[in-house]
Backbone as a ProteinNet text record, in pm:
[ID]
protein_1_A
[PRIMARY]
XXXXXXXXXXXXXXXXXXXXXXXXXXXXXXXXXXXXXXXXXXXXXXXXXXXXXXXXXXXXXXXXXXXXXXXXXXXXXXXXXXXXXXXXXXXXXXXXXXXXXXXXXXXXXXXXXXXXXXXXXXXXXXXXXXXXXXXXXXXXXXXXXXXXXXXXXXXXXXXXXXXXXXXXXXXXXXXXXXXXXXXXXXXXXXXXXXXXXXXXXXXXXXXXXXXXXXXXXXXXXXXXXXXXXXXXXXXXXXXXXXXXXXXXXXXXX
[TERTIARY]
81.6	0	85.4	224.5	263.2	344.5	371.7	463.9	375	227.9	126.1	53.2	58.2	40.4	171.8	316.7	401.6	366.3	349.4	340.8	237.2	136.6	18	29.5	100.3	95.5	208.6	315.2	406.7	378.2	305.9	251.5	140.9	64.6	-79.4	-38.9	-108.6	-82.4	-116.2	-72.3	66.4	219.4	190.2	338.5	409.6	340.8	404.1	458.6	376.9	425	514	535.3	652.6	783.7	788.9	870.5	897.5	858.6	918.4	977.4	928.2	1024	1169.4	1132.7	1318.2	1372.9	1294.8	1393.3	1471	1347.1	1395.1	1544.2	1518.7	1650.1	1730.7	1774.1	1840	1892.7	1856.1	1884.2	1880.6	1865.7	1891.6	2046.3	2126.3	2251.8	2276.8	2280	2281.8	2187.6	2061.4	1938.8	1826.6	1914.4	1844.2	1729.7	1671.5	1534.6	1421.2	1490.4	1369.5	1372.7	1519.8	1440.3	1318.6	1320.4	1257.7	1091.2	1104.3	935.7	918	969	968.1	902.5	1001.4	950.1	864.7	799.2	702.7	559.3	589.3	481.4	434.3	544.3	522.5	482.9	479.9	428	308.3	330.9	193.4	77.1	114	7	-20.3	32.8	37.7	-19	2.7	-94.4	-242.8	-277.1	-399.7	-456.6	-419.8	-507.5	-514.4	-453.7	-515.8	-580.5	-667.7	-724.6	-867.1	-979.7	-1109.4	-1189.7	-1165.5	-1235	-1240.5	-1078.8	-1051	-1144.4	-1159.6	-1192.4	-1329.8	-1451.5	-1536.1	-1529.9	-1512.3	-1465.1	-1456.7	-1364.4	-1328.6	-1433.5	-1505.1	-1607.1	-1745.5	-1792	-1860.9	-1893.9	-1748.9	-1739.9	-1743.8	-1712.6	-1726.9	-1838.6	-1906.1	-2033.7	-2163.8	-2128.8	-2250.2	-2375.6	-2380.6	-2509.8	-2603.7	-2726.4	-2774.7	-2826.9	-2875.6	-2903.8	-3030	-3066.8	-3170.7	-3268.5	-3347	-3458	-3544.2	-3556.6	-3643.9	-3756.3	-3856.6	-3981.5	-3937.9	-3822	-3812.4	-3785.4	-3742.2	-3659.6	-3748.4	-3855.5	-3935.5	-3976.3	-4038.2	-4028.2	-3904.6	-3814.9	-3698.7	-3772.8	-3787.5	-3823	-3893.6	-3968.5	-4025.5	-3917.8	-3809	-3703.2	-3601.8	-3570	-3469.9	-3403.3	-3382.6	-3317	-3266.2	-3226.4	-3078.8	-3021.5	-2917.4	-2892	-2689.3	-2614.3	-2481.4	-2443.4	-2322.2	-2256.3	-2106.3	-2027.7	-1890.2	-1772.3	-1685.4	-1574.2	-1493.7	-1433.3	-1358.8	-1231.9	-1148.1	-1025.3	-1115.4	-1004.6	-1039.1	-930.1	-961.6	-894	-833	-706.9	-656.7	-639	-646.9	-584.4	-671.7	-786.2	-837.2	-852.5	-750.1	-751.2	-871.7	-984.6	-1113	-1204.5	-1206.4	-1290.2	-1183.1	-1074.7	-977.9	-981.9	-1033.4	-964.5	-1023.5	-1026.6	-1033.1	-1128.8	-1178.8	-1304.9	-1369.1	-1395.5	-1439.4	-1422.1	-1371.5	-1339	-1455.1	-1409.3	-1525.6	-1596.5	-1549.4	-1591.7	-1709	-1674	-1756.2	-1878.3	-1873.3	-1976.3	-2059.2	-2005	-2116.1	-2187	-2159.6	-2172.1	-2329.6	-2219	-2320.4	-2447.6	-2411.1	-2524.4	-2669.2	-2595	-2762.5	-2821.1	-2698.9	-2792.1	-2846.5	-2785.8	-2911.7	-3023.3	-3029.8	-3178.2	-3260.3	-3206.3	-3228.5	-3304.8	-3242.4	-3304.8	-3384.8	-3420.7	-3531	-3602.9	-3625.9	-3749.4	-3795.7	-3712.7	-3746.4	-3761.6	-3702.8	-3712.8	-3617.6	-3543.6	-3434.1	-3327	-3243.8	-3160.5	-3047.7	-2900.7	-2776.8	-2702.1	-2572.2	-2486	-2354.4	-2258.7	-2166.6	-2020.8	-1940.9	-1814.6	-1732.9	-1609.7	-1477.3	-1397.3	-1256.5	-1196.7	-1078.9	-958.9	-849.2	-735.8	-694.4	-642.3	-486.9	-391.5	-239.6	-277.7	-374.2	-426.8	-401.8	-474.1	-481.1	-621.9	-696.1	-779.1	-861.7	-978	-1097.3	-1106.7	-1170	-1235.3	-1290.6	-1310.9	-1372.8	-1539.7	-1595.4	-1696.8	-1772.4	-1694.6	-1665.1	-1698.1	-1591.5	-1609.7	-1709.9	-1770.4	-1870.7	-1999.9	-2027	-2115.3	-2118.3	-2048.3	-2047.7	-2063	-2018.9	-2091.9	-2207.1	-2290.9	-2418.4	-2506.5	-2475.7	-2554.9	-2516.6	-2388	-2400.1	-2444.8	-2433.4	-2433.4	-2523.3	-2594.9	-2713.2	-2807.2	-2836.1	-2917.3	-2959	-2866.6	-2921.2	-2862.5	-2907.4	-2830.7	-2808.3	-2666.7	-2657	-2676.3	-2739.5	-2762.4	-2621.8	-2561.7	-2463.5	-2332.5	-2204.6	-2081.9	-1961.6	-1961.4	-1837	-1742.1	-1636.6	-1497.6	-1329.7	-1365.4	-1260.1	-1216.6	-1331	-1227.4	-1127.8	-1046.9	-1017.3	-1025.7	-1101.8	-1100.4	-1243.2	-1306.7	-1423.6	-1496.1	-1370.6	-1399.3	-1459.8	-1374.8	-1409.6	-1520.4	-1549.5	-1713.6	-1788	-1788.8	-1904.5	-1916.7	-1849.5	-1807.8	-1842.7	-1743.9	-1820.5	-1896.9	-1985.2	-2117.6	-2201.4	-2201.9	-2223.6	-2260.5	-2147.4	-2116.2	-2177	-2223.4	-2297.8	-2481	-2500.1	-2648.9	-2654.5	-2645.1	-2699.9	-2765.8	-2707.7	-2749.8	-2853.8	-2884.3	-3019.4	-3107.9	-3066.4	-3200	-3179	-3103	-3110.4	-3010.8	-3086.1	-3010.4	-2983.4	-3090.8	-3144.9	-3105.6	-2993	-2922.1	-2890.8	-2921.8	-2916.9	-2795.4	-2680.4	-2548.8	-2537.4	-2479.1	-2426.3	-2239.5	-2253.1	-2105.3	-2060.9	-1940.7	-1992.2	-1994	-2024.1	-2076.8	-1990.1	-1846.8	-1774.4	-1688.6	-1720.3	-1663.8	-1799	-1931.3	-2048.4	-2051.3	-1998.1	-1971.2	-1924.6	-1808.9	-1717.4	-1825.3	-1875.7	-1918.4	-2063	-2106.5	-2237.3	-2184.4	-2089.5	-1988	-2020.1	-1952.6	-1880.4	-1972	-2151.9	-2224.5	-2294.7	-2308.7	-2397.6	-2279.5	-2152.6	-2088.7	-2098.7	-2156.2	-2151.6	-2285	-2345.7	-2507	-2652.9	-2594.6	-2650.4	-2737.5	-2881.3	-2953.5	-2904.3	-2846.2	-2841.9	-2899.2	-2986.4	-3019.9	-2875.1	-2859.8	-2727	-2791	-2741.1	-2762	-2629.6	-2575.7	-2468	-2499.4	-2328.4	-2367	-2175.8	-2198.3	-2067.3	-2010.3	-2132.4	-2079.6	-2009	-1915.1	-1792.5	-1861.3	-1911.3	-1926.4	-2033.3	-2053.4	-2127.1	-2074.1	-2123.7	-2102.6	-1972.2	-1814	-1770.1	-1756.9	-1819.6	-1861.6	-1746.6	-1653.4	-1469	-1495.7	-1376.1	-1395.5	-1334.5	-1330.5	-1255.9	-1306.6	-1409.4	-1496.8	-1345.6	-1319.8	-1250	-1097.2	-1074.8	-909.6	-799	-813.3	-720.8	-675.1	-522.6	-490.6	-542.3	-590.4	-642	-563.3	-519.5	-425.3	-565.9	-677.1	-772.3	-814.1	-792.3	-860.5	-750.9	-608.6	-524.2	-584.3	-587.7	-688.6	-755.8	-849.9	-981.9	-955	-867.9	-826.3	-751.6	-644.5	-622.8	-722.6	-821	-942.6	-987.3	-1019.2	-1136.3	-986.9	-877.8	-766.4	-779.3	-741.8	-776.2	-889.3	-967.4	-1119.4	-1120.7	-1079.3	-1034.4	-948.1	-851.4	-749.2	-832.3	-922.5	-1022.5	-1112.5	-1151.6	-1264.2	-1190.9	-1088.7	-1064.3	-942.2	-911.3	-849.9	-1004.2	-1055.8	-1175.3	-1242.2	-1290.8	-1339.9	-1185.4	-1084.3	-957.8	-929.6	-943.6	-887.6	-969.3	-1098.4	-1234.2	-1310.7	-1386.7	-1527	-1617.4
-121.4	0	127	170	275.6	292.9	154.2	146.5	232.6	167.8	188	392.5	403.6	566.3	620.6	628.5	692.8	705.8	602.6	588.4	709.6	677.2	776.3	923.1	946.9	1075.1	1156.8	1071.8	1092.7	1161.6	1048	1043.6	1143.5	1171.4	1274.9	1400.6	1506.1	1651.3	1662.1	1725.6	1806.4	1752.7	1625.3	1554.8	1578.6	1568.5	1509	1667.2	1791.6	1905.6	1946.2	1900	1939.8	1918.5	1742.2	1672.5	1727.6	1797.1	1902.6	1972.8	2093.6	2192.1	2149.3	2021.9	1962	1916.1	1822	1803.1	1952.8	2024.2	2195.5	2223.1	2263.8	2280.5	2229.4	2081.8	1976.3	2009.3	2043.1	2061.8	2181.8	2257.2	2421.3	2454.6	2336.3	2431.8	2324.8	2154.2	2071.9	2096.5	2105.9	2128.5	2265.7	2363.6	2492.7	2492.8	2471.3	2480	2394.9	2227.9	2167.3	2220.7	2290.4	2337.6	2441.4	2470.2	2611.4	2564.9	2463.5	2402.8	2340.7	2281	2178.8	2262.7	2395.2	2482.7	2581.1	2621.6	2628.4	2585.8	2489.2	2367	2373.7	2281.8	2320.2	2420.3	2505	2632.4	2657	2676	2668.7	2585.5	2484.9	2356.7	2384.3	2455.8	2473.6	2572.4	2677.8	2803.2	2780.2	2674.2	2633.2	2597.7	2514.9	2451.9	2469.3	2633.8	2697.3	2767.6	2772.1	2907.5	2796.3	2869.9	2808.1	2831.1	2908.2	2900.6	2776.1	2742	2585.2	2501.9	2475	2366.8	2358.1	2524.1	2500.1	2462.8	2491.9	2464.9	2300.8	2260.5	2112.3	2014.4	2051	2030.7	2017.6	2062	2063.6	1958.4	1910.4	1860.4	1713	1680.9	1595.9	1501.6	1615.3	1611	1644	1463.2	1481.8	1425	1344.1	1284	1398.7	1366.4	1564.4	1481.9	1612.4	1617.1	1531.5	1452.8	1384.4	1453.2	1468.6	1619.2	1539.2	1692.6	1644.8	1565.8	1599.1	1525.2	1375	1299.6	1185.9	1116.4	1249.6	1143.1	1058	1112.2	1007.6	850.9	899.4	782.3	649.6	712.7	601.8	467.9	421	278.6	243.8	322	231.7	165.3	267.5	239.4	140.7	134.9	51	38.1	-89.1	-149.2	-147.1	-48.9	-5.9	143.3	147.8	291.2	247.8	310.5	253.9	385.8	394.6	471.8	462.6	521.6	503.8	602.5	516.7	563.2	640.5	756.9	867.4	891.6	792.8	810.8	791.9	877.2	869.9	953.8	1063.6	1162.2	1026.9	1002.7	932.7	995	946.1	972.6	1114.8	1214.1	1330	1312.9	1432.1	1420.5	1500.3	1588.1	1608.9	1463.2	1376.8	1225.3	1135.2	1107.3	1043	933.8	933.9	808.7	837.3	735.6	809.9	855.9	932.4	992.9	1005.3	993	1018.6	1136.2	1161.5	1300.2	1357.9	1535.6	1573.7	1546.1	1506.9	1465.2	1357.3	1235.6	1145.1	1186	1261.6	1353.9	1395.2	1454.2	1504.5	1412.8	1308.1	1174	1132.2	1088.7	1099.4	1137.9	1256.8	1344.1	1375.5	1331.2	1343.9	1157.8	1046.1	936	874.7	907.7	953.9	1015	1098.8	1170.2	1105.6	1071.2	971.9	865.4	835.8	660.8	647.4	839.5	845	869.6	967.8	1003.4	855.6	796.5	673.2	510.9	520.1	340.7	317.9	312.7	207	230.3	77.1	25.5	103.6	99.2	166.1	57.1	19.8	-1.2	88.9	87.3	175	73.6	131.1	42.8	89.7	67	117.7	45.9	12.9	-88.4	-21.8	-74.1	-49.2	65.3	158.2	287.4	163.9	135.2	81.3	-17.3	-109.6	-240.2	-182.7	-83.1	-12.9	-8.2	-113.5	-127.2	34.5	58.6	63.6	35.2	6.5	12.3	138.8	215.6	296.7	264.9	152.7	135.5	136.6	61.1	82.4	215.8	303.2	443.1	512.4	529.5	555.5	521.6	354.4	292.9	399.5	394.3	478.3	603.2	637.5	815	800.3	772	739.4	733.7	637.1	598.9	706.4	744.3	883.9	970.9	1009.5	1156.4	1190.5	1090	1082.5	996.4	955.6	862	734.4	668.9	587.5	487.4	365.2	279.5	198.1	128.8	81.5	-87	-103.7	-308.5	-356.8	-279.2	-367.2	-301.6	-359	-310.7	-349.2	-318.9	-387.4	-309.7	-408.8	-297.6	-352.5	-421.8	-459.4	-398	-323.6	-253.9	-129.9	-145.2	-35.3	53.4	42.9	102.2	112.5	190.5	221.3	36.9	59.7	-94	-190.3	-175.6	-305.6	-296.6	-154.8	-70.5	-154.2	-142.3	-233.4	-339.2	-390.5	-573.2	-629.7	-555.2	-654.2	-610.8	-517.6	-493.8	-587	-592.9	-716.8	-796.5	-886.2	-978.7	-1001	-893	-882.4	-855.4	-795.2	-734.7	-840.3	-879.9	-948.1	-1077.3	-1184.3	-1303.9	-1240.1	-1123.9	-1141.4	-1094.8	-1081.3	-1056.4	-897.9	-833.5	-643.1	-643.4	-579.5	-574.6	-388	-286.8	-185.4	-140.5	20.8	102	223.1	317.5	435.5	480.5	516.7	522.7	700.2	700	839.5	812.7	988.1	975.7	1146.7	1158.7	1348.6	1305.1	1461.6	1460.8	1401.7	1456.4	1431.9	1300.3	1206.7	1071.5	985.2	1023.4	918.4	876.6	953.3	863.1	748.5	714.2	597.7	539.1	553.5	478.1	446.8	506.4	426.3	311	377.7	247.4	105.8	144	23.4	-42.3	-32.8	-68.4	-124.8	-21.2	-130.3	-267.8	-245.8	-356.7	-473.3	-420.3	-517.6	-581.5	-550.2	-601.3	-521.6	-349.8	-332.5	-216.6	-172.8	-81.3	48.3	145.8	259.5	403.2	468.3	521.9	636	782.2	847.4	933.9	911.9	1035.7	1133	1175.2	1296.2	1379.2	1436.9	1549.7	1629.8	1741.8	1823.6	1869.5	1896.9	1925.5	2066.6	2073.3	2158.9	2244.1	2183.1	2247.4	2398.8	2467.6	2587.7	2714.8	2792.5	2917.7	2951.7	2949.3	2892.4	3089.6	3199.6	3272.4	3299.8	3332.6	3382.2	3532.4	3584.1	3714.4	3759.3	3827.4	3805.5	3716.6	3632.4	3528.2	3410.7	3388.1	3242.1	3311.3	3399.7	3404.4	3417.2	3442.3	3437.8	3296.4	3275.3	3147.2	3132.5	2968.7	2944.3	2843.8	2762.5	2661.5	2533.9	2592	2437	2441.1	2501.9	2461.1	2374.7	2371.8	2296.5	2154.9	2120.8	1975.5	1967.3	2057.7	1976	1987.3	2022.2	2010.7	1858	1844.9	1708.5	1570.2	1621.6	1550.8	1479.1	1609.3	1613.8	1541.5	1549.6	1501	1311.6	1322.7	1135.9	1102.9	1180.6	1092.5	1096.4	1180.4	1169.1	1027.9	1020.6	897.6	776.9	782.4	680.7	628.2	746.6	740.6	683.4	677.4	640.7	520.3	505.6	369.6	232.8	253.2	192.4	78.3	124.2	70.9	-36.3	-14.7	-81.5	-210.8	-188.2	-275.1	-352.8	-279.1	-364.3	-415.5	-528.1	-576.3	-620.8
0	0	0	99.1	101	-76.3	-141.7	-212.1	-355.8	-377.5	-437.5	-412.8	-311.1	-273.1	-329.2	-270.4	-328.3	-481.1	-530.4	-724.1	-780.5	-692.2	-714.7	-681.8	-573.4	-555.2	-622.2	-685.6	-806.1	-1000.2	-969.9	-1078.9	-1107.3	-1024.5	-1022.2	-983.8	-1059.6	-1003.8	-872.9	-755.4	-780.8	-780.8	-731.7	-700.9	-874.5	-986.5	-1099.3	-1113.4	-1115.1	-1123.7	-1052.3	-914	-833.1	-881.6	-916.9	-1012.4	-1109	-1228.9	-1288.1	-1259.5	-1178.8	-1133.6	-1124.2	-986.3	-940.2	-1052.4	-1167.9	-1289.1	-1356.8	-1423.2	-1418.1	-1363.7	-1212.5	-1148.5	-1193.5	-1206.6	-1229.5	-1387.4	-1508.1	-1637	-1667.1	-1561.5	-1622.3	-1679	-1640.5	-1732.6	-1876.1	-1835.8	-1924.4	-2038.6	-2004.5	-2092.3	-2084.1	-2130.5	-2027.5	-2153.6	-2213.7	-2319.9	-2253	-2247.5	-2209.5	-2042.5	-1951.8	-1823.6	-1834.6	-1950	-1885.5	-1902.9	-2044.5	-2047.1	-1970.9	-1888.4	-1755.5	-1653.4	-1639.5	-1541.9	-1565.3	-1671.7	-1694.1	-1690.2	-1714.4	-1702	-1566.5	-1513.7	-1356.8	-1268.7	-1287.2	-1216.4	-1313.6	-1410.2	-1488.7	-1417.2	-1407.6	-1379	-1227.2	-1149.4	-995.1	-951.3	-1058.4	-1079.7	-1120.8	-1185.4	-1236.6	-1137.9	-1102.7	-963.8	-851.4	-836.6	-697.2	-728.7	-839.5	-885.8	-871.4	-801.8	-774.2	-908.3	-1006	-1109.5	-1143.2	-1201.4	-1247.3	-1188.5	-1062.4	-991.2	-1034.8	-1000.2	-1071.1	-1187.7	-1338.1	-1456.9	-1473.4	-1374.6	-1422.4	-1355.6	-1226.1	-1138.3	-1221.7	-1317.1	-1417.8	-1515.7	-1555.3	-1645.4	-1582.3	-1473.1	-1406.4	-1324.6	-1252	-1186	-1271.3	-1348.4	-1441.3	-1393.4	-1285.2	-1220.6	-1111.4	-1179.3	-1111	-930.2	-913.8	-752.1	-710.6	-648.6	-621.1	-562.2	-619.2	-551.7	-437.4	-365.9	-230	-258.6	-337.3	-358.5	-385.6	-406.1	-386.4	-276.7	-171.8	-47.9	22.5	26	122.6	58.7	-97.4	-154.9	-218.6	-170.5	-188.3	-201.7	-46.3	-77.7	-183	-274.5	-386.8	-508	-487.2	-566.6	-550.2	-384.8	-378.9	-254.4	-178	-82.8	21.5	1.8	66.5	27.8	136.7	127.6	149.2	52.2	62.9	71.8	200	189.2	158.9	84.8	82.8	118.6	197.1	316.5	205.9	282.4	203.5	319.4	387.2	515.4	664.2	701.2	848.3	897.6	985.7	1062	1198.8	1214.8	1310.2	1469.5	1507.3	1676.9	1720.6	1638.2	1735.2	1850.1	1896.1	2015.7	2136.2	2031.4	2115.6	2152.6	2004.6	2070.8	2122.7	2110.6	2187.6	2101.4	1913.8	1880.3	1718.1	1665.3	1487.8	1448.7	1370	1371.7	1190.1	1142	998.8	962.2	847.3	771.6	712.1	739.8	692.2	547.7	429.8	364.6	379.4	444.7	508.7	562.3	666.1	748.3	626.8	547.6	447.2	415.5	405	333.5	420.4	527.9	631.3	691.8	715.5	712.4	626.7	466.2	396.1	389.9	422.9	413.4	522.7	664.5	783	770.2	669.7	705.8	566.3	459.1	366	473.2	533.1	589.9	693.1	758.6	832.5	792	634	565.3	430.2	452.2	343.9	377.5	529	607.5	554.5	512.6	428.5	536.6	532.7	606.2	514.6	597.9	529.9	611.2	436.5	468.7	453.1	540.5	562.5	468.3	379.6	292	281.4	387.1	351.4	407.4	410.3	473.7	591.3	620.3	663.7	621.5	647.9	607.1	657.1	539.3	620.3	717.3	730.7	769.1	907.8	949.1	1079.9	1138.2	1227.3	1232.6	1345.8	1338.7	1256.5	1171.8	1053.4	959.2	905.5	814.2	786.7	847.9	775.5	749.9	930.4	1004.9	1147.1	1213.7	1188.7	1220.1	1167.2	1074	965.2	1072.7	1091.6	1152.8	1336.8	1372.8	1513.2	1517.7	1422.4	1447.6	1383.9	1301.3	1254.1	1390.7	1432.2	1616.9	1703.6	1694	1783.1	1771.3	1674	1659.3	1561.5	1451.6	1391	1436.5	1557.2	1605.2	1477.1	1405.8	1298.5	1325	1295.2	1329.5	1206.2	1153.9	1053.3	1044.9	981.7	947.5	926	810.5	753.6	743.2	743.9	743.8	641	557.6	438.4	508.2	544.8	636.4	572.6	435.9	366.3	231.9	196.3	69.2	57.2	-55.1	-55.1	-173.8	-263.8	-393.3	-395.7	-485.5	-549.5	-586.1	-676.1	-725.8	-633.8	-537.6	-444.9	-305.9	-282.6	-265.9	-321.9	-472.1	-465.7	-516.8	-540.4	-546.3	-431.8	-303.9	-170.4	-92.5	-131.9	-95.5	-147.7	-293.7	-416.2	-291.2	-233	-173	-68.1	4.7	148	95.5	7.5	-18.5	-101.3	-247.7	-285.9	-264.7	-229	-160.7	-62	-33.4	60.8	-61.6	-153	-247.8	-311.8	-226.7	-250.9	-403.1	-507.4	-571.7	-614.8	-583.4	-591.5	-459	-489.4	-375.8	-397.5	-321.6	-306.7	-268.8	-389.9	-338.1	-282.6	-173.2	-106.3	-148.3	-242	-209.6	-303.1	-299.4	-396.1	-526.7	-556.7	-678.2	-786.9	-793.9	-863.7	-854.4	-750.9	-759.6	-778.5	-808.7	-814.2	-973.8	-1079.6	-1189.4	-1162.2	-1133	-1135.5	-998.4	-955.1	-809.2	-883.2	-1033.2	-1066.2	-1121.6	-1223.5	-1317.8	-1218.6	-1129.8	-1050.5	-966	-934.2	-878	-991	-1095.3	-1198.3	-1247.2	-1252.2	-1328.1	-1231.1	-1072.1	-951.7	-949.4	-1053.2	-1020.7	-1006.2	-936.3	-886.5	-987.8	-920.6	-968.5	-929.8	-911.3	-890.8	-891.8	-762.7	-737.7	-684.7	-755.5	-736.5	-610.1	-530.1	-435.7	-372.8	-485.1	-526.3	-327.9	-313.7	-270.7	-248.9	-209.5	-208.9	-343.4	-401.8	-570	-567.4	-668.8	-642.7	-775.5	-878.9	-1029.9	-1010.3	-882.4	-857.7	-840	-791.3	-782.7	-751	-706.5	-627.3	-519.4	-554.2	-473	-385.3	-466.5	-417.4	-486.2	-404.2	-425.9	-597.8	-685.5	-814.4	-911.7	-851.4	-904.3	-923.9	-818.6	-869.7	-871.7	-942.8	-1014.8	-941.1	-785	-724.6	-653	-632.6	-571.5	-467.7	-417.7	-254.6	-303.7	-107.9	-84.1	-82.9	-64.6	-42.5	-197.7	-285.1	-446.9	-507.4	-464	-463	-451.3	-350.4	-298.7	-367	-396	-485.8	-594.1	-687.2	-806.8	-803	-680.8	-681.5	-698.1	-629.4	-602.3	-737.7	-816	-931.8	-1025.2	-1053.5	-1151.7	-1151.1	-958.4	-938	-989.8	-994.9	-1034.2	-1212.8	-1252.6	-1419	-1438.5	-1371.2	-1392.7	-1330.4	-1246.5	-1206.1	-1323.1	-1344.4	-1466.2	-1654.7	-1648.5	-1786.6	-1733.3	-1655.4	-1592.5	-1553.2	-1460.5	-1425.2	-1547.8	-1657.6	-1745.8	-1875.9	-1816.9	-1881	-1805.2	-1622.6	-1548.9	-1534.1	-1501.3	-1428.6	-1461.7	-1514.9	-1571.7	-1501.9
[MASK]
+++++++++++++++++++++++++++++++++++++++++++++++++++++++++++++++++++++++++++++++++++++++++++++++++++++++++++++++++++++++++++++++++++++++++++++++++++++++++++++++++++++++++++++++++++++++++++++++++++++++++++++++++++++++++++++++++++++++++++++++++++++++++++++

C-alpha cells in the first residue's frame, strides 16, 4: 500500500508538477530549453489549480449525475433497498474524541444518508476498509458516528475494501445473496460517476444520491481568479477521479 500511494501521488498533479520543477533545477545548465518548459509547465500547472475558477470549470465537467430532488426522499423505498454509503479516510488519533473519527468529507456523506433513511425506512450499509491495515475500519467508524451523533443505526458493514472498485463488489457480496439488488449510493458529486460504473458492473440498480458538488457558484472574491491553498486539494481531487474514470473501465469488468 505505502509502495502503491508513493506511485500515485508521483505520478498525479501536484506531485508530478513538483517533479518538474526539481527536474527543471536539475537541467537548467545541461538542458536549459527543455528546463525552462519543464519549469514552466510546472508552475503553470500549480498556478492552475489553486485558482477556484478551475476547480469550478473542471467540477462541471465531471459532476454529471444531477441532484436527487427532495420530492423523492421520502419515496426512496419504492425504488430501492438499501442505502450505501462510501468511506472517504479517516482523521486518526483526534484528540477532542480520543480516537479516529471520519473526515469531513464522510460527514457530508453521512449526514444526507441519515436523514435519507429516516425520511425513506431504508436500512444503510456503511463500505470502507483499513487505512495501512490499521484497524478501525472505515466502514466501522462511519457505523459509530451514525448511532451517535445521527441517532441511525446501521444493518450492515463492508470494512474490507479499498477502492471504489471493491465498494461495490463486496457490498455485491454482502447485499446481494439477501436478495437487494437496488441502492441508493451516497457519495460526492464528482466521484459518483465511477461509483455508478462500478455498482452497476456489480449487479446493482443505482439510485445516485450525489452530494458536495464543487461544479457551482464557487462565490470567491474576483470570481474564482485568485490562488487558494484548499482549491489545490480539490483540483487534486477532481484530476484522481479523471485517472479513475478512464483507468476503471480498462482494469475492471
Amino acid at each position: 500500500m505505502p509502495i502503491r500511494y508513493l506511485i500515485k501521488q508521483l505520478l498525479l498533479p501536484p506531485g508530478i508538477l513538483i517533479l518538474l520543477i526539481l527536474i527543471a533545477w536539475w537541467l537548467r545548465r545541461s538542458r536549459p530549453r527543455l528546463a525552462t518548459l519543464f519549469f514552466v509547465v510546472g508552475c503553470g500547472g500549480m498556478w492552475a489549480m489553486s485558482l477556484p475558477i478551475v476547480v469550478e470549470w473542471s467540477a462541471r465537467a465531471i459532476e454529471t449525475e444531477p441532484v436527487l430532488p427532495q420530492s423523492q426522499w421520502a419515496s426512496l423505498a419504492q425504488r430501492a433497498d438499501a442505502i450505501v454509503i462510501l468511506g472517504v479516510g479517516r482523521e486518526r488519533n483526534d484528540p477532542t474524541w480520543g480516537g479516529d473519527i471520519p473526515t469531513g468529507l464522510a460527514l457530508e456523506r453521512m449526514r444526507f444518508a441519515a436523514h435519507l433513511s429516516k425520511v425513506s425506512g431504508l436500512p444503510i450499509l456503511t463500505s470502507g476498509g483499513l487505512h495501512y491495515d490499521q484497524p478501525p475500519s472505515e466502514a466501522q467508524i462511519m457505523a459509530d458516528s451514525l448511532k451517535n451523533d445521527f441517532g441511525v443505526d446501521v444493518r450492515w458493514q463492508e470494512g474490507l475494501s479499498r477502492t471504489t472498485w471493491e465498494n461495490a463488489t463486496m457490498t455485491a457480496a454482502l447485499l446481494q445473496p439477501l436478495g437487494i439488488k437496488r441502492v441508493v449510493v451516497v457519495t460526492q458529486a464528482w466521484h459518483m460517476p465511477r461509483s455508478r460504473w462500478s455498482f452497476e458492473q456489480a449487479g446493482f440498480t443505482v439510485v445516485a444520491a450525489p452530494v458536495g458538488f464543487l461544479g457551482v457558484d464557487n462565490a470567491r472574491p474576483f470570481n474564482g481568479w485568485l490562488p487558494e491553498s484548499k482549491s489545490v486539494w480539490q483540483s487534486g481531487q477532481l484530476l484522481n477521479e479523471v485517472a479513475g474514470l478512464l483507468a476503471y473501465p480498462l482494469f475492471y469488468r
